[in-house]
C-alpha positions as CSV (number, residue, x, y, z in Angstrom):
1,X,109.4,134.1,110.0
2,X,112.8,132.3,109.9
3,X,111.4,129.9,107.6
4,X,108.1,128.3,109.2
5,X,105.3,127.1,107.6
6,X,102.3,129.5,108.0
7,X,98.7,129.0,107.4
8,X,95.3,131.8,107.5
9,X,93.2,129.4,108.9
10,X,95.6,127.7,111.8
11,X,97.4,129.7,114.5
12,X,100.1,127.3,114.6
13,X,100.9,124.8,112.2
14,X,104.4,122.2,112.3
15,X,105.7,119.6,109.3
16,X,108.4,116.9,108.8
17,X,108.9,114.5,106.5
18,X,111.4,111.5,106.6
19,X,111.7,109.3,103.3
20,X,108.4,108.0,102.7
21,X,106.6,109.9,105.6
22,X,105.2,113.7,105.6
23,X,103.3,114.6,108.8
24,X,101.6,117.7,109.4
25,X,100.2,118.8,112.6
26,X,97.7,122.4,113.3
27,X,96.7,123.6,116.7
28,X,95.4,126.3,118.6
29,X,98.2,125.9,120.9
30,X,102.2,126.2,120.1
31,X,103.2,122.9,118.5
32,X,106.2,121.3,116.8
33,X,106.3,117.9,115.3
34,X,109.2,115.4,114.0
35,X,109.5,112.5,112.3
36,X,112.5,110.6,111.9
37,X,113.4,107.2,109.7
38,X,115.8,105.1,111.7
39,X,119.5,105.7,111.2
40,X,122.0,103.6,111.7
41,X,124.9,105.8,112.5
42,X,122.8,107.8,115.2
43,X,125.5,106.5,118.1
44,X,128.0,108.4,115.8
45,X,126.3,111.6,115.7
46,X,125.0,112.1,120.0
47,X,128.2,114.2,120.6
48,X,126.0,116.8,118.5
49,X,122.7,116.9,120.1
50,X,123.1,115.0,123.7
51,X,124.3,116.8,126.8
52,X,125.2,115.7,130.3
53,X,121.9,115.5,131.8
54,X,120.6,113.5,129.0
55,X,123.9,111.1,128.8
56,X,122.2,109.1,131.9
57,X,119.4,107.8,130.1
58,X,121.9,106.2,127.4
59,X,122.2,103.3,129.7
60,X,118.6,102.2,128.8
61,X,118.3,99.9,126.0
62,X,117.5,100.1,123.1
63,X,120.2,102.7,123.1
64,X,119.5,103.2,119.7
65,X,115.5,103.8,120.2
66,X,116.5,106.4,122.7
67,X,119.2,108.3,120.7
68,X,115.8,108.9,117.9
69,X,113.5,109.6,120.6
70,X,115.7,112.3,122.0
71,X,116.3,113.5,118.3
72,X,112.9,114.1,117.5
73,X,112.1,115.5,120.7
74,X,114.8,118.3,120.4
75,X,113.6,118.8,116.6
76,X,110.0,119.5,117.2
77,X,111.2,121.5,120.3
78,X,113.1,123.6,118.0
79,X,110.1,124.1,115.6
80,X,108.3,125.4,118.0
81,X,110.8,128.5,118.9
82,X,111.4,131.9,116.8
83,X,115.5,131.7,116.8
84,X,118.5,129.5,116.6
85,X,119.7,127.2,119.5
86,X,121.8,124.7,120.1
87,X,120.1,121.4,120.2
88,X,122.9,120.3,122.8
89,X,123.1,123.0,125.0
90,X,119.8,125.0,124.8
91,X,116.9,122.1,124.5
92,X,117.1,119.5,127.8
93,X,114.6,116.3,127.5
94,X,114.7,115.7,131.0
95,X,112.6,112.5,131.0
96,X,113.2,110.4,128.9
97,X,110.0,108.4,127.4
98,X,108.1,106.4,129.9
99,X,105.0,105.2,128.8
100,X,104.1,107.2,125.3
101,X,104.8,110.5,127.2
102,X,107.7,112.7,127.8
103,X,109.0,116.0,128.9
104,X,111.4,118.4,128.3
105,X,112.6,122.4,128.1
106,X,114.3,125.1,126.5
107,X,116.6,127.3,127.9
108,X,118.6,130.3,127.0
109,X,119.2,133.6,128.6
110,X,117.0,132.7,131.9
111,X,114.3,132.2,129.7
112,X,112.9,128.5,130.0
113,X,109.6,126.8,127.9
114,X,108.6,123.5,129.5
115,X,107.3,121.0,126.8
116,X,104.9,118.2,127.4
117,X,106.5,115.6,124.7
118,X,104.4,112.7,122.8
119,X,105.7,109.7,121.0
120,X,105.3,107.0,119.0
121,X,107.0,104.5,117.0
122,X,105.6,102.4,114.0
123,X,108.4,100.5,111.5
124,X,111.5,102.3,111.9
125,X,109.8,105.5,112.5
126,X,109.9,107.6,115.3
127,X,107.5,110.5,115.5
128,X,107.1,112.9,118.4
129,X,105.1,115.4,119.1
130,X,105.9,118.7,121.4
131,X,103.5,121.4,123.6
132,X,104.2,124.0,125.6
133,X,103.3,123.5,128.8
C-alpha cells in the first residue's frame, strides 16, 4: 500500500539506501528506518522540513549534524505511516538527540503517534531508526 516494501514472513519491514549504503530493518513492531549521506546544502533546504518547535535546537552545534539528524528522523517517521504529510508541519522531533536516543510524533487531524527515535552516525552517514511508542 502507497508504495511500501512488504514481506510474508515480517509484519513490518522499512529500507533506505543513500549512495553506497542500503539498510533494511524487519520487526514485529511498526518501524521505519533512514539513512542519509551527508549533504552539504542541508542549511539551504530546513525551510522545507523544520518547524518552529524544532528551530530552537538549531542553536546546537554541529548545526549541520542536527539538520541530518532531524532529516532522517522525520523520514523513517514518515515510513512508518499509511498517507501523505507534511514533514514540516505534521512530524515534530521534539528532542532533539541526547545521548543515541530521541523522540518525536506525528500529528494530523487530533490524531498523534509518539515515536521512540534511535541514531547513529558512522563516516558521513546518519542513520536513525523510529518506533511507535
Amino acid at each position: 500500500k502507497n508504495g511500501a516494501p512488504f514481506c510474508h514472513h515480517f509484519q513490518y519491514i522499512s529500507v533506505s539506501h543513500s549512495n553506497n549504503y542500503a539498510v533494511l530493518v524487519v520487526s514485529e513492531n511498526h518501524i521505519g528506518i533512514d539513512i542519509q549521506h551527508k549533504k552539504h546544502n542541508i542549511e539551504q533546504l530546513k525551510t522545507k522540513f523544520i518547524n518552529p518547535i524544532e528551530e530552537k535546537y538549531l542553536n546546537d552545534k554541529p548545526i549541520n549534524n542536527t539538520l541530518h539528524f532531524i532529516w532522517c528522523a522525520k523520514e523513517a517517521i514518515y515510513k512508518t505511516l499509511n498517507s501523505l504529510c507534511s514533514l514540516r508541519d505534521n512530524i515534530i522531533i521534539d528532542n532533539v538527540f541526547k545521548g543515541k536516543k530521541s523522540s518525536g510524533y506525528y500529528q494530523k487531524n487530533k490524531k498523534i503517534k509518539k515515536y521512540n527515535l534511535y541514531y547513529e552516525k558512522f563516516n558521513n552517514y546518519f542513520l536513525v531508526l523510529a518506533k511507535i511508542k
